[in-house]
N, C-alpha and C positions, 0 to 999 in steps of 0.2 A: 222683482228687481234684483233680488239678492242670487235668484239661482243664475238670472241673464249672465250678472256679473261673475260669479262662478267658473260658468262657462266661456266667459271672456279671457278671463286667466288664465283655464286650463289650457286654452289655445293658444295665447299670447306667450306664456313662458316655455319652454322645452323641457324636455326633461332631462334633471342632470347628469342621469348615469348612462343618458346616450353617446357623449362622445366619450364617455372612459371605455377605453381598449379591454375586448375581453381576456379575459388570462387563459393560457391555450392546455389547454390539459395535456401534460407528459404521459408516452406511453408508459403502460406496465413495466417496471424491471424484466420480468421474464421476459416479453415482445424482446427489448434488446437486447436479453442476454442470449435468447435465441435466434436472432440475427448476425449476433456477433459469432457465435458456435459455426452457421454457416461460413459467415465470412474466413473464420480459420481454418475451417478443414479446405474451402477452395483454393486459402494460400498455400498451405501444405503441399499440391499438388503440383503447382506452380514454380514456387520460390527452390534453388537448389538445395544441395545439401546445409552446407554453410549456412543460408541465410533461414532458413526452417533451422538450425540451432540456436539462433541466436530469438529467431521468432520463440521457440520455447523458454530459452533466460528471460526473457521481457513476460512470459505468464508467471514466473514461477517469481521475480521481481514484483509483476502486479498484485500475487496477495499480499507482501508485505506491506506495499506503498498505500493499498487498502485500507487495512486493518491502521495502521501509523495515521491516516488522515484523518479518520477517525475517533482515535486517540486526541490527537493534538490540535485537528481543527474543528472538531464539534464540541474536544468537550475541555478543551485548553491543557493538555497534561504535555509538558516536551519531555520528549524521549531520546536520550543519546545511545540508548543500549539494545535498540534491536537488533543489532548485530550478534548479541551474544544469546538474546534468542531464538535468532533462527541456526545457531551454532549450536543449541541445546535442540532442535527438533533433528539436524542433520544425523548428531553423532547419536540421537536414540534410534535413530532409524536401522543408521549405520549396524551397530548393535544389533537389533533386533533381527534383522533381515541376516545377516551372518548367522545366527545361533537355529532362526525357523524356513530362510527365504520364502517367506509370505508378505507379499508388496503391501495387499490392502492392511493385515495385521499391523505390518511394520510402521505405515501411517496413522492408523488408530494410535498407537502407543507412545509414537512420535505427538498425538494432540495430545492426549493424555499428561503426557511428561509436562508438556509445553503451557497445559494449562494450568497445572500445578505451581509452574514456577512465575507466571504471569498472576496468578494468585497471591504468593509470599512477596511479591516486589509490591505488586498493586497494593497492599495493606500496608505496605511501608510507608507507599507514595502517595495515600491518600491522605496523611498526616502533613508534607510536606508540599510547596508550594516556590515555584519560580527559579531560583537559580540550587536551589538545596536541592528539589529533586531532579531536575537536571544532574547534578553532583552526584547520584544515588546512581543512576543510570548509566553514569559516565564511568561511575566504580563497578557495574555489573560490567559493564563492555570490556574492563581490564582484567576482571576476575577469572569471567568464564573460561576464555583464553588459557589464563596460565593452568588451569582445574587441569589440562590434559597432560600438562609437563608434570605436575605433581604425581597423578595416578597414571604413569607410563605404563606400566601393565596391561592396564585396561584400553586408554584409549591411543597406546602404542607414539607416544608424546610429539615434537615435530615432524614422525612421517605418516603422524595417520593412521586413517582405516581402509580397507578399500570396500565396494560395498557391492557384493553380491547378490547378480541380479540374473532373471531367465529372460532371454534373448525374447526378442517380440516376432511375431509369426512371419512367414520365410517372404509372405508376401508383401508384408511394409517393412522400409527402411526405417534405422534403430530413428535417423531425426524427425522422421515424421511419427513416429511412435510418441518420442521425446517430447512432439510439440503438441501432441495431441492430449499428450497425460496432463503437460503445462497448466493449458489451456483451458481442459477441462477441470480440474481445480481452482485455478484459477476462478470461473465464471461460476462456477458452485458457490466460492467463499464472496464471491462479488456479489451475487443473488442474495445471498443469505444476511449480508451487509447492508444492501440497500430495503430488504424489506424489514430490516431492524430497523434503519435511519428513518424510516415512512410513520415507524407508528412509534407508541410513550416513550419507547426504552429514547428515540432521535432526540423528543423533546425533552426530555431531560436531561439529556448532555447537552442540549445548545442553551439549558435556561439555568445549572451549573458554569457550563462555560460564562456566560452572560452575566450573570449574577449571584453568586452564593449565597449571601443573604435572601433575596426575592427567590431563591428557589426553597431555600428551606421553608419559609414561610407559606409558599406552596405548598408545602406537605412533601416535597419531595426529601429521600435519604439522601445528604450529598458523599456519605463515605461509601454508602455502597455502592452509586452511582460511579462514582471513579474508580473503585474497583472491577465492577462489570468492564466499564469503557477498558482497564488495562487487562483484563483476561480476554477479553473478546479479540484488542490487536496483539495479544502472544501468544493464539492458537493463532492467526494469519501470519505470523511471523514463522513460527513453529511449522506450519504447512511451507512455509516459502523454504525454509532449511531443506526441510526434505526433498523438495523436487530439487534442491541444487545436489544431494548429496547421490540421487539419482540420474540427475545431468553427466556429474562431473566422476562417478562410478568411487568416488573415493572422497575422502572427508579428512580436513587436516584444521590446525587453527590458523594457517595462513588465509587461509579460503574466507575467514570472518574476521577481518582486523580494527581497527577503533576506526581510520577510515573509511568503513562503510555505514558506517551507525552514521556517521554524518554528513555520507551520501547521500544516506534515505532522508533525513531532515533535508538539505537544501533539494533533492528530487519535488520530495512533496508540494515546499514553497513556490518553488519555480511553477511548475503545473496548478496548484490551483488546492490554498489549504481548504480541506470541507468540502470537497465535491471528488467524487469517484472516476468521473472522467478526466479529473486532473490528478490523480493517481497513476491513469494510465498512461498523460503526459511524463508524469516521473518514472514509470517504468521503461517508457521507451526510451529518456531520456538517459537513465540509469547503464541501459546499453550503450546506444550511439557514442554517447559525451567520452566513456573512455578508450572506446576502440579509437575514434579519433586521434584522440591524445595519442594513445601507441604510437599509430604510424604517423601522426607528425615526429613525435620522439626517434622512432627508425628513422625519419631523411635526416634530423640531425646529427643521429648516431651517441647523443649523448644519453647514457642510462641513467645517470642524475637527475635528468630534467624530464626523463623518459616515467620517474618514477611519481615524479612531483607533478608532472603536469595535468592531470584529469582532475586534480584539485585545484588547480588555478583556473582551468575550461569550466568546471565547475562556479565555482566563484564570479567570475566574468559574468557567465549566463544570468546568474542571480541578480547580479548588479544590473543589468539590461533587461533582462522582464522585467523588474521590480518598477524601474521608471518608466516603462513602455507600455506595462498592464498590474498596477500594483495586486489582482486580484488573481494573477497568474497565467498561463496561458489559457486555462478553461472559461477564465474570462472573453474570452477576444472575440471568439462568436457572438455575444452579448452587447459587448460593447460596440459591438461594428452595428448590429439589428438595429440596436438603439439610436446610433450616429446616423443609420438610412431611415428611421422613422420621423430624426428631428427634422431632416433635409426634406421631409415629403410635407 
């Protein structure tokens, strides 16, 4: 009787984890960082000159916005200073490449520097918490800047450096060269990011982010853990300096002003803090948002409002993702999947 019954229920009841949805396993990082490789060099070939330039500012923008998401949305640290570190990767390049014109050297030495000084702030910042390191950061972004008016000498004070480069082969154009080099760092520092976020180093920025207490208690370090997390996004910073200082053939401190340190903060929100493809939202964001502004500023003619505007397009935008996708735009795909699963 007892096994009848048994078997009565085994049949009678369902099983519970038959209607939970299975969770779909995301390809490999590399799958799409090797898709995306293709996807750029097809553009390359396509897009004019012009727009293959601007396609290389949005790689060499993607490592920062990277590295910065990173930072602030896995592992809580806010940043107002990366602007002055990738103003520290430019002008070591800058430098280097002048004294040996060796590109690849001149990028070594540019992370090198970069990681050093994302080291001395990191140990600063691991002490401090919420609007004080904010503070600290906000003081790097005013500092760096002035460092070049001080040692004119060296870094030749408000006109720069120019930056000394060998022409790329007779067969590719210098933009598709430019978008190429972008790109390809770009997608190197992305890989190397996402397969950091995959394994312990991810989880212990999200379980610091989360909880300081409950992570120490885990055993986890949380001073080195915030130190890692800030050297890891100021050698992406560091990388980003350099492909602009090789964009733009020349290196000045207008090229890094306190206004972009706080471009790259509302970039990252906007797209989506803690997720990579919402980096990429801020990088492309990063571009469009102010060339727009421009040429609206040109039909008006006024250079005042021509100057101030990509910060108020900015701002705006913020204001309208934030109520239309509080999780950013990397959210939207998610939330749309979601909204046709309830419907089904």
């Amino acid at each position: 009787m007892t096994n009848v019954q048994t078997k009565a229920n085994a049949t009678a009841v369902p099983d519970a984890g038959s209607n939970v949805p299975k969770r779909r396993r995301r390809p490999h990082p590399a799958l799409v960082i090797a898709a995306g490789a293709v996807l750029v060099v097809a553009l390359t070939y396509v897009l004019p000159p012009f727009r293959n330039y601007q396609l290389a500012t949005t790689g060499a923008y993607f490592c920062v916005t990277a590295g910065l998401t990173v930072l602030t949305g896995l592992n809580g640290q806010l940043s107002l200073g990366h602007g002055a570190l990738m103003a520290t990767g430019a002008y070591t390049l800058a430098l280097t490449q002048n004294r040996w014109v060796n590109l690849p050297l001149s990028f070594a030495v540019a992370i090198l520097v970069t990681t050093a000084a994302g080291a001395v702030i990191g140990l600063a910042a691991a002490r401090l918490r919420g609007p004080y390191l904010a503070g600290l950061t906000l003081a790097v972004a005013i500092v760096v800047p002035s460092v070049t008016s001080t040692f004119d000498e060296t870094f030749n004070s408000d006109q720069g450096l120019s930056v000394i480069l060998n022409p790329p082969p007779e067969t590719i154009p210098m933009e598709r060269w430019q978008a190429w080099l972008c790109w390809g760092a770009a997608l190197a520092v992305v890989l190397l990011l996402a397969l950091l976020i995959r394994g312990r180093f991810g989880r212990d920025l999200r379980a610091v982010r989360d909880d300081e207490t409950a992570a120490k208690l885990a055993g986890i370090n949380i001073a080195r853990t915030q130190v890692l997390a800030f050297v890891v996004s100021a050698v992406c910073a560091g990388v980003s300096g350099a492909l602009f200082a090789v964009l733009a053939q020349s290196v000045s401190p207008g090229a890094f002003p306190l206004t972009l340190s706080l471009f790259l903060v509302m970039a990252i929100v906007i797209g989506g803090l803690g997720s990579l493809f919402g980096a990429l939202w801020g990088a492309v964001l990063l571009v469009v948002l102010p060339t727009l502004a421009q040429s609206v500023g040109e039909q008006t003619g006024s250079q005042q409002l021509e100057g101030n505007l990509a910060l108020v397009v900015f701002g705006v935008v913020l204001v309208v993702v934030m109520l239309a996708a509080p999780g950013g735009l990397a959210s939207i795909p998610s939330r749309i999947s979601r909204l046709i699963r309830r419907n089904r």
